[in-house]
PDB file of the backbone (N, CA, C, O) and the ligand in Angstrom, with CONECT records:
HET     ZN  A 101       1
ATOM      1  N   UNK A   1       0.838  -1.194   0.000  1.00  0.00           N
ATOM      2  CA  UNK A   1       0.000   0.000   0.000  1.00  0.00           C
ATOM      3  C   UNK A   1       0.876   1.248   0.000  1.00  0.00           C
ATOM      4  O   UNK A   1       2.015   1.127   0.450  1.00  0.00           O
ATOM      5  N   UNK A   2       0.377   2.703  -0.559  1.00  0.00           N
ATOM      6  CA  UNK A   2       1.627   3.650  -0.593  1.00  0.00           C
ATOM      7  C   UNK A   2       0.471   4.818  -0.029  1.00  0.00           C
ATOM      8  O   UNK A   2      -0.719   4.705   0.262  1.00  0.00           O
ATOM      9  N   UNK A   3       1.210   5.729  -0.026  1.00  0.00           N
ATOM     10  CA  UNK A   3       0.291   7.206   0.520  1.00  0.00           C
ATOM     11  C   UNK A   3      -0.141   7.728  -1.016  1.00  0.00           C
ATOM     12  O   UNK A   3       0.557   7.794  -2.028  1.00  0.00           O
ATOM     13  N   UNK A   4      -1.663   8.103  -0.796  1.00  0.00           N
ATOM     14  CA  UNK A   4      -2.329   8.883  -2.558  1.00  0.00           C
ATOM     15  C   UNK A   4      -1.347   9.924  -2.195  1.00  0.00           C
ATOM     16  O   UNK A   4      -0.421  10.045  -2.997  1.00  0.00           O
ATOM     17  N   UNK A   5      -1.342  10.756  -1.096  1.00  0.00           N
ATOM     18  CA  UNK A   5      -0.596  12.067  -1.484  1.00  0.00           C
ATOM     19  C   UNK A   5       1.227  12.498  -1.395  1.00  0.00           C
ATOM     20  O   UNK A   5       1.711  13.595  -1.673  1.00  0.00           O
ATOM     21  N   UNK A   6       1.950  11.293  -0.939  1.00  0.00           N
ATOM     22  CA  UNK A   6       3.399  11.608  -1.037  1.00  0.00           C
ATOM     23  C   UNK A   6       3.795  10.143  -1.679  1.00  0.00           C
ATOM     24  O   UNK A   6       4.963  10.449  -1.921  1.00  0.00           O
ATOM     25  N   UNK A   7       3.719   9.083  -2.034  1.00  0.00           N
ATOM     26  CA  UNK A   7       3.957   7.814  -2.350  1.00  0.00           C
ATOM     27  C   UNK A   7       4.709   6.898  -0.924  1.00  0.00           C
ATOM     28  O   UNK A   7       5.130   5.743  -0.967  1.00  0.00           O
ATOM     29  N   UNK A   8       4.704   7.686   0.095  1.00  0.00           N
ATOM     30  CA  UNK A   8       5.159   6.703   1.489  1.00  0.00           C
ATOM     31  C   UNK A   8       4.573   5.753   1.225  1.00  0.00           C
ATOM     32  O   UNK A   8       3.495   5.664   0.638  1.00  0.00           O
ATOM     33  N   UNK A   9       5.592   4.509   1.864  1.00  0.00           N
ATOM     34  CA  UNK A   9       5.037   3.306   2.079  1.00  0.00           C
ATOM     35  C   UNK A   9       5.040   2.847   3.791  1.00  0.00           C
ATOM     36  O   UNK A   9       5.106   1.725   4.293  1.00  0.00           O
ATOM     37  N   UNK A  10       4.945   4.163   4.408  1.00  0.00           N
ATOM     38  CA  UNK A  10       4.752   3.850   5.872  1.00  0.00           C
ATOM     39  C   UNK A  10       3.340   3.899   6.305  1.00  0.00           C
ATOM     40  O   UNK A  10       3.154   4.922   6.965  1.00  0.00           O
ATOM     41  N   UNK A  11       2.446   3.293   6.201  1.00  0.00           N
ATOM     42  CA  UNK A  11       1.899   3.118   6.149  1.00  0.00           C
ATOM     43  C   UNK A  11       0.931   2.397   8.141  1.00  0.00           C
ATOM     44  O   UNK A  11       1.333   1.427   8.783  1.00  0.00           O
ATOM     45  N   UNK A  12       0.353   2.834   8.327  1.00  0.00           N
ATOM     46  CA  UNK A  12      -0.054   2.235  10.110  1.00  0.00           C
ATOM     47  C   UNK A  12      -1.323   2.574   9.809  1.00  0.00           C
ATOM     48  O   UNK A  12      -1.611   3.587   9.173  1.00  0.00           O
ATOM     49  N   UNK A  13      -2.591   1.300  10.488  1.00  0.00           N
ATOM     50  CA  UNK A  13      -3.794   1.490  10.508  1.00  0.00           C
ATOM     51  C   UNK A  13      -4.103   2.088  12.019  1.00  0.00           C
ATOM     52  O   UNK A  13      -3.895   1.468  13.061  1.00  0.00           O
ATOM     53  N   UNK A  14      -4.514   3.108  11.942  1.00  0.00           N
ATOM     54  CA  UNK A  14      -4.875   3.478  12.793  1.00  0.00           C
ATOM     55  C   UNK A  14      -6.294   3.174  13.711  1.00  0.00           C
ATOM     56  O   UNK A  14      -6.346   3.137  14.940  1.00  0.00           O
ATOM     57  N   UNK A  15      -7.258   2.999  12.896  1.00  0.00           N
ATOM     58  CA  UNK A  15      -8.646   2.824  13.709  1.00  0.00           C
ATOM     59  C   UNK A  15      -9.368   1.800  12.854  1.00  0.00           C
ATOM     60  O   UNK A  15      -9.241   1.933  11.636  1.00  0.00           O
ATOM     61  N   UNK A  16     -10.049   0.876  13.276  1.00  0.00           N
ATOM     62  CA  UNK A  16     -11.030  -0.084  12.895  1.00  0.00           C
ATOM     63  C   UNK A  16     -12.169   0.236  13.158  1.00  0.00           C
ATOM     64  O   UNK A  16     -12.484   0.867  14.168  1.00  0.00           O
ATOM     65  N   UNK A  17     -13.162  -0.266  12.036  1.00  0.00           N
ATOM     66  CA  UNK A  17     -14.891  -0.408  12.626  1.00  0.00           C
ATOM     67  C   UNK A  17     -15.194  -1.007  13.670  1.00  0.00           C
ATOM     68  O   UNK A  17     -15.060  -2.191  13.976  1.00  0.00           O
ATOM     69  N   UNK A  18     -15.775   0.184  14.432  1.00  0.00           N
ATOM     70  CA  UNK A  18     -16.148  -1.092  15.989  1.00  0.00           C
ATOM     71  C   UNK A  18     -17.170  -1.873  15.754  1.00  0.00           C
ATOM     72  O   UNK A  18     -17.503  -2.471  16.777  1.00  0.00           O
ATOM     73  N   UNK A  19     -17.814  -2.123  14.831  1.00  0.00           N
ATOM     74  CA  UNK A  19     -18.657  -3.040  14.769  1.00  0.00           C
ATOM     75  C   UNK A  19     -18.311  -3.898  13.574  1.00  0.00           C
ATOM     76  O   UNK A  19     -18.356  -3.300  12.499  1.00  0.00           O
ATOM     77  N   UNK A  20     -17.990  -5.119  13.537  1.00  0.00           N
ATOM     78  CA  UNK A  20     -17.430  -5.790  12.317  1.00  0.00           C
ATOM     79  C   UNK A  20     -16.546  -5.503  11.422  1.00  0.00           C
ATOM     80  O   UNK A  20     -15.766  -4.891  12.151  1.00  0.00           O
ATOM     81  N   UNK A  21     -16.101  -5.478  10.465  1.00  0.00           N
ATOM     82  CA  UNK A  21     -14.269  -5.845  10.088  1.00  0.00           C
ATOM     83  C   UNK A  21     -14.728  -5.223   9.106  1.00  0.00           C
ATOM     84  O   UNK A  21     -14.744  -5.937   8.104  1.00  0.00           O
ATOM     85  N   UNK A  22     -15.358  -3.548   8.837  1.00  0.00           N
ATOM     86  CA  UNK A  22     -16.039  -2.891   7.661  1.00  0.00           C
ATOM     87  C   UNK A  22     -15.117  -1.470   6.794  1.00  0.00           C
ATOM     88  O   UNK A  22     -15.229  -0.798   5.769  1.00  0.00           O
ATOM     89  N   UNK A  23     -13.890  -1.634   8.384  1.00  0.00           N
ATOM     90  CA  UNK A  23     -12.959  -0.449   7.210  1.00  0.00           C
ATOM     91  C   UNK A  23     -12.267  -0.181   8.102  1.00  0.00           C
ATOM     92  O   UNK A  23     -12.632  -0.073   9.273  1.00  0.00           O
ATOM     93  N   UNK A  24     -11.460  -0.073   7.792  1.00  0.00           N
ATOM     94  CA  UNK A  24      -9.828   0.535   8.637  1.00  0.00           C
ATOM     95  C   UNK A  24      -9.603   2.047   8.051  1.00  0.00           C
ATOM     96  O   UNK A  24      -9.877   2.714   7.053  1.00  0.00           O
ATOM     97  N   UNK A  25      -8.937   2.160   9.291  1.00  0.00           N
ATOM     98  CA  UNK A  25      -8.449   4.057   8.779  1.00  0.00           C
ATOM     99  C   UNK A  25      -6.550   3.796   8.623  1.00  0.00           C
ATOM    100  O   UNK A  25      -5.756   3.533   9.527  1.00  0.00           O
ATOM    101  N   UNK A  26      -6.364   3.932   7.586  1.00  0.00           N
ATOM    102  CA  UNK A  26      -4.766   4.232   7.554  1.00  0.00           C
ATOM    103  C   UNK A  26      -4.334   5.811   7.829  1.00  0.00           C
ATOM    104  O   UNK A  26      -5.011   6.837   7.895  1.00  0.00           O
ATOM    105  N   UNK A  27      -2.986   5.572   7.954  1.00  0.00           N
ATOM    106  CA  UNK A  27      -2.229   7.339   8.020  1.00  0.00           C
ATOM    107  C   UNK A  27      -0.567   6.595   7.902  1.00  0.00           C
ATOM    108  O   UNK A  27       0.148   5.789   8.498  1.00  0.00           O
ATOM    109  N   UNK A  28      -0.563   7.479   6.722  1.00  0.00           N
ATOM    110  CA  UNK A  28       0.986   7.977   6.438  1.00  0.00           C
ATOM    111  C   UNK A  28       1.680   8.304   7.352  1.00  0.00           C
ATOM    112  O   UNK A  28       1.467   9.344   7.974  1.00  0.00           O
ATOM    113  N   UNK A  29       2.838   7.337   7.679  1.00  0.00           N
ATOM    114  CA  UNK A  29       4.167   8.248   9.005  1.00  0.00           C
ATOM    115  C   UNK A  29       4.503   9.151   8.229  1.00  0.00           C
ATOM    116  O   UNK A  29       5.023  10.090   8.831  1.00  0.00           O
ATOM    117  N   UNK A  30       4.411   9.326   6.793  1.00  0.00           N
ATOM    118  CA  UNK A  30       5.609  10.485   6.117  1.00  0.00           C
ATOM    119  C   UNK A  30       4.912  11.799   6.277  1.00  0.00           C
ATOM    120  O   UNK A  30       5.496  12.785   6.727  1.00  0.00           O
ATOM    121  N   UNK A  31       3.416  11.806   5.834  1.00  0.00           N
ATOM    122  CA  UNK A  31       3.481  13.048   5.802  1.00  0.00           C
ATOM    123  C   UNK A  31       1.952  13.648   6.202  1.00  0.00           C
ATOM    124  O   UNK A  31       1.284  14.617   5.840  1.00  0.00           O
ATOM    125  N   UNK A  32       1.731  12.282   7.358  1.00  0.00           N
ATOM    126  CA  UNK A  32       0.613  12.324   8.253  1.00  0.00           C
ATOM    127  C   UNK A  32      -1.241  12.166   7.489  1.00  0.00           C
ATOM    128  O   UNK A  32      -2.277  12.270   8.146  1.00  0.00           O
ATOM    129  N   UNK A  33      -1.167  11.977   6.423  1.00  0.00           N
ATOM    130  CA  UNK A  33      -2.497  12.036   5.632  1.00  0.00           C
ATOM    131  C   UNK A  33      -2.922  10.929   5.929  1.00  0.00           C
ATOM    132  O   UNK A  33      -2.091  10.041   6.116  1.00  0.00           O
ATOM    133  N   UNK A  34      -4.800  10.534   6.112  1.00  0.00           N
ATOM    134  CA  UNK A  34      -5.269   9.579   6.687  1.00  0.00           C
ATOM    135  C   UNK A  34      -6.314   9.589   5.577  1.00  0.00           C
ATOM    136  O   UNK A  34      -6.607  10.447   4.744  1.00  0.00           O
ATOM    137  N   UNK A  35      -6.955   7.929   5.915  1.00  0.00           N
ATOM    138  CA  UNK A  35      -8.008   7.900   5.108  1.00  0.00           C
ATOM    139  C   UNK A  35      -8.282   6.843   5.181  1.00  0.00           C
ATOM    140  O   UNK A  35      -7.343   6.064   5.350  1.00  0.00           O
ATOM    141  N   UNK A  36     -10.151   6.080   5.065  1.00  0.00           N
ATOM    142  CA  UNK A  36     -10.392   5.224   5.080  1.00  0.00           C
ATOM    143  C   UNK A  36      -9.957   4.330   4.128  1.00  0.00           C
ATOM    144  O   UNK A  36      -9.210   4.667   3.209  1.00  0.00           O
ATOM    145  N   UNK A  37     -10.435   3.049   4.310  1.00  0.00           N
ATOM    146  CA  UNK A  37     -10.260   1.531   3.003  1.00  0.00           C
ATOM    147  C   UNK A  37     -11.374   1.587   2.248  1.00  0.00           C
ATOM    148  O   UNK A  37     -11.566   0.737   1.379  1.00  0.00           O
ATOM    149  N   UNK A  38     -12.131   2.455   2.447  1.00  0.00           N
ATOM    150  CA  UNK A  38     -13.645   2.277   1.340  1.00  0.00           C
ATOM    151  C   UNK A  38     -13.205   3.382   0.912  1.00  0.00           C
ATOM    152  O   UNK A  38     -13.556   3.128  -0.241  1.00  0.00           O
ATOM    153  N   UNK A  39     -12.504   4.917   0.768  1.00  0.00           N
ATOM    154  CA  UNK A  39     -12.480   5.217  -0.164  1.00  0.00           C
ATOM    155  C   UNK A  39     -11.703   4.962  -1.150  1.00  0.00           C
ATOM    156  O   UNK A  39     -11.045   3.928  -1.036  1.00  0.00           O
ATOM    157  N   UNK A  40     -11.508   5.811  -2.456  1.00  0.00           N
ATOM    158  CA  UNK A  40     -10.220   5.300  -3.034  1.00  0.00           C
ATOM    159  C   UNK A  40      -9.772   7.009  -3.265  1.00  0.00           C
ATOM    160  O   UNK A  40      -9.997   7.581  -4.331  1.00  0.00           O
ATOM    161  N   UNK A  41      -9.184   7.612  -2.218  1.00  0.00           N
ATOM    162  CA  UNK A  41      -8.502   9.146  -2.384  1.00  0.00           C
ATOM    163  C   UNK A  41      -7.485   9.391  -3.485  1.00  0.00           C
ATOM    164  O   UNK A  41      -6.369   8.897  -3.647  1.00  0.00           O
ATOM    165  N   UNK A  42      -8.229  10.375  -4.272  1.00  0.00           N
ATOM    166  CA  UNK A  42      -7.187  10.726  -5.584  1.00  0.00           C
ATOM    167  C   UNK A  42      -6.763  12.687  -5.066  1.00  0.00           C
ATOM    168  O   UNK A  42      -7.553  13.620  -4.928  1.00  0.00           O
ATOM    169  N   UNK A  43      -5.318  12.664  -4.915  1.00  0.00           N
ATOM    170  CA  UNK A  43      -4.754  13.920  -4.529  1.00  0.00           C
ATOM    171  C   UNK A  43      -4.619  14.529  -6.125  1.00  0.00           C
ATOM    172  O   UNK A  43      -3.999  13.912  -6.991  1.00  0.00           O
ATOM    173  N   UNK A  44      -4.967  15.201  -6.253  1.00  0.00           N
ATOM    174  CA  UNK A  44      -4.950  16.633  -7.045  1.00  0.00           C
ATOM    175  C   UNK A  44      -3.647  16.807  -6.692  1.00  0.00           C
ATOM    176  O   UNK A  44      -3.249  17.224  -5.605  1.00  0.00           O
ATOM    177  N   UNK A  45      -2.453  16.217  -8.395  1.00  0.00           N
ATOM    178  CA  UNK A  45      -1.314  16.652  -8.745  1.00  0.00           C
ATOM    179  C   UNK A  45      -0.693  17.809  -7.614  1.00  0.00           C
ATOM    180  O   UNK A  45       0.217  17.617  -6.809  1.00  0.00           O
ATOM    181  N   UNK A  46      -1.531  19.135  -7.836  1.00  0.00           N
ATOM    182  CA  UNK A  46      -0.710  20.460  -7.486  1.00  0.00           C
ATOM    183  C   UNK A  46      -0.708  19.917  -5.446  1.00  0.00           C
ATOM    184  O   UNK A  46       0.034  20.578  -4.721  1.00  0.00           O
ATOM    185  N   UNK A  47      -1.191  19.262  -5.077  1.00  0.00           N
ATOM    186  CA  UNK A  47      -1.216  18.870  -3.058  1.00  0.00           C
ATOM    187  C   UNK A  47      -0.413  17.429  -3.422  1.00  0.00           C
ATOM    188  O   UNK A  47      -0.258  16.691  -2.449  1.00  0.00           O
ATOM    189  N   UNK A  48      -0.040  17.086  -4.338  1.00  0.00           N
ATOM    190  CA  UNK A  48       0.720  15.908  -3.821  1.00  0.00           C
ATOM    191  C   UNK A  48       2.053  16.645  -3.263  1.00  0.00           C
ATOM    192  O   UNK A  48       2.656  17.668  -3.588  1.00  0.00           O
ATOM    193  N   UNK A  49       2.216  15.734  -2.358  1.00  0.00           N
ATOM    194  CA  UNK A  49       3.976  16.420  -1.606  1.00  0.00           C
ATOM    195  C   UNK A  49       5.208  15.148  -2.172  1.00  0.00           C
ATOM    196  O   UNK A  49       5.175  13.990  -2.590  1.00  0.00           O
ATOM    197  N   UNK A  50       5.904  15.859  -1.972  1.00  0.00           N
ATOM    198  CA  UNK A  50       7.525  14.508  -1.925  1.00  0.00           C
ATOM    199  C   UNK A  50       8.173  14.672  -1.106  1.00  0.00           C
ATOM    200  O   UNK A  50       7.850  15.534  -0.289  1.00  0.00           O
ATOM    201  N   UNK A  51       9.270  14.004  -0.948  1.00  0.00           N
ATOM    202  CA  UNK A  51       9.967  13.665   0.234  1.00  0.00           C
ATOM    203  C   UNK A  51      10.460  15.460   0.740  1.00  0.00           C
ATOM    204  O   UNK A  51      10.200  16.119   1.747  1.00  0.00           O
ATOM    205  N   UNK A  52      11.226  15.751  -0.453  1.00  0.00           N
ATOM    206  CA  UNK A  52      12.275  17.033   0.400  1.00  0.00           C
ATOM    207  C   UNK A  52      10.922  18.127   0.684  1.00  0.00           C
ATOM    208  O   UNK A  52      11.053  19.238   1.197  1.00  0.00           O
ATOM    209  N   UNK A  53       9.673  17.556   0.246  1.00  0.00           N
ATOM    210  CA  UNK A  53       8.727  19.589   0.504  1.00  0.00           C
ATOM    211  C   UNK A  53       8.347  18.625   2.330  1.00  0.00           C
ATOM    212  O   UNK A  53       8.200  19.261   3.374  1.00  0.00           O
ATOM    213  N   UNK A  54       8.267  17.023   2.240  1.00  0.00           N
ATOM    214  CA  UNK A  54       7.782  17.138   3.651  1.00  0.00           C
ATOM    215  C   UNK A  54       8.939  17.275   4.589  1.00  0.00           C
ATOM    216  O   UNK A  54       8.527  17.567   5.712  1.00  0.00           O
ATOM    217  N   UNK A  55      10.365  17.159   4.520  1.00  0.00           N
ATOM    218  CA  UNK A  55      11.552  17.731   5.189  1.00  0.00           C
ATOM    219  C   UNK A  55      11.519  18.876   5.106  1.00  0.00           C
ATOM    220  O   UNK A  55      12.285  19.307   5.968  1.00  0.00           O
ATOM    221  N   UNK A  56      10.915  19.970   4.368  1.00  0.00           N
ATOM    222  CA  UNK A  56      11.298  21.279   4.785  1.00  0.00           C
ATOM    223  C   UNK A  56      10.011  21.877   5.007  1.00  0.00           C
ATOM    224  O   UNK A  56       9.846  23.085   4.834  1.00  0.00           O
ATOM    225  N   UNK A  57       9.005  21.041   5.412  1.00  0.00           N
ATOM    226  CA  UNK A  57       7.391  21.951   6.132  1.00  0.00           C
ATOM    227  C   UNK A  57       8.257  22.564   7.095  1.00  0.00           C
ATOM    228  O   UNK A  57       9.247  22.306   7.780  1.00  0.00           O
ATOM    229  N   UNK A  58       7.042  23.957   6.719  1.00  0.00           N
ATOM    230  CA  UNK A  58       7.238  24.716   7.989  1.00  0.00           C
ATOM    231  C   UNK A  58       6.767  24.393   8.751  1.00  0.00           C
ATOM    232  O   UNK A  58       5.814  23.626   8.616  1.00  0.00           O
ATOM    233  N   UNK A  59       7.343  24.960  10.361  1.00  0.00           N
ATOM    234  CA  UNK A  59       6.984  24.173  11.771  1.00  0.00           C
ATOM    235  C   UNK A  59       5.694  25.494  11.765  1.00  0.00           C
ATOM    236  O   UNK A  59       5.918  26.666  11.462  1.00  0.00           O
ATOM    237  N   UNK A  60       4.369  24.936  12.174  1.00  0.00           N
ATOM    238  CA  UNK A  60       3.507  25.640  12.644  1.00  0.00           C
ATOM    239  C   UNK A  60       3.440  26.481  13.942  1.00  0.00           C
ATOM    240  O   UNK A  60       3.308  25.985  15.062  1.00  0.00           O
ATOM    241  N   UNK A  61       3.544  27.823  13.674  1.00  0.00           N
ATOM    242  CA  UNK A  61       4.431  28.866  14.700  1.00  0.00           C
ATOM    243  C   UNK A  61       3.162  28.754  15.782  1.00  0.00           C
ATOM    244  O   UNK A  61       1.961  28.560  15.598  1.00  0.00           O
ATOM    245  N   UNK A  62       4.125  29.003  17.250  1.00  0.00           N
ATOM    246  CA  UNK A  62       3.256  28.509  18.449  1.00  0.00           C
ATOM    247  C   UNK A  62       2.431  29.324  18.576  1.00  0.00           C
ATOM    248  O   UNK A  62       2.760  30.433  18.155  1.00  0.00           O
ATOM    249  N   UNK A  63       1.258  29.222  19.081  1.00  0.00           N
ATOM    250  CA  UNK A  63       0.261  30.168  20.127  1.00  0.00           C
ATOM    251  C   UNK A  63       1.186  30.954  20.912  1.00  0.00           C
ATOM    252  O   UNK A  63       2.094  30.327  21.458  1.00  0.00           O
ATOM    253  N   UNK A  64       1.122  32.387  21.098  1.00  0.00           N
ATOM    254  CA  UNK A  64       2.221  32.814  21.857  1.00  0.00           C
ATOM    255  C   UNK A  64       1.018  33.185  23.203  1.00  0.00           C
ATOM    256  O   UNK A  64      -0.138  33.470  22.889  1.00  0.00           O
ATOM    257  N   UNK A  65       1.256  33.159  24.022  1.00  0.00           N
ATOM    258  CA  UNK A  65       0.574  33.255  25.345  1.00  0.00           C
ATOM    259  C   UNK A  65       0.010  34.475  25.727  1.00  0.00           C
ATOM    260  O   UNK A  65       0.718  35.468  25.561  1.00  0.00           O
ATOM    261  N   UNK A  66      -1.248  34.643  26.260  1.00  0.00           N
ATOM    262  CA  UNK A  66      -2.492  35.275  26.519  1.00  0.00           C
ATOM    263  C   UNK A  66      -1.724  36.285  26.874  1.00  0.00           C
ATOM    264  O   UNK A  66      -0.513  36.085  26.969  1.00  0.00           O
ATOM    265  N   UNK A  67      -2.215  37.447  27.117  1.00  0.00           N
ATOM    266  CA  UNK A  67      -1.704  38.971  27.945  1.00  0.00           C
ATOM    267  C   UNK A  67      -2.751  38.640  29.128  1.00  0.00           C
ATOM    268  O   UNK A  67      -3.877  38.142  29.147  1.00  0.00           O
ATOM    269  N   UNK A  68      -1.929  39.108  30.042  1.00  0.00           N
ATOM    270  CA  UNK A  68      -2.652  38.970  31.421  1.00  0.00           C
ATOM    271  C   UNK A  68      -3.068  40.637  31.772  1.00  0.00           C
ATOM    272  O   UNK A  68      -3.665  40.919  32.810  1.00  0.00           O
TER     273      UNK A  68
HETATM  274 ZN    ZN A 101       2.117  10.367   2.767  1.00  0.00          ZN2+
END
C-alpha cells in the first residue's frame, strides 16, 4: 500500500470499525495524511507532496501566550 498524497510506504492502521471488520483508517508516518479503506482518495497533482517539501514543512508557529 503507498500514501495517494506523497507515495510513502509507511503506512499504520490506525482505527477499525467497531462493529465488524467494515474499514480501517490508515495514516501515512511520512506526511501524516489519513483515510479510510472504502475510499479510493485521488490527490490533485498540485497537493501531492515529496519527500524534500515534507523535510522542509514549515513548523507551525506557536500560540504565543495570553496577555494577562
Ligand atoms: Zn504520505
Amino acid at each position: 500500500m503507498k500514501c495517494p498524497r506523497c507515495d510513502g510506504n509507511k503506512i499504520e492502521v490506525i482505527a477499525t470499525s467497531p462493529v465488524g471488520n467494515v474499514w480501517e483508517v490508515y495514516e501515512c508516518m511520512d506526511c501524516f495524511y489519513s483515510w479510510r479503506s472504502t475510499e479510493t482518495p485521488h490527490i490533485h497533482e498540485k497537493f501531492k507532496l515529496k519527500k524534500e517539501q515534507i523535510e522542509n514543512l514549515q513548523i507551525i508557529p506557536p500560540i504565543p501566550p495570553l496577555d494577562k
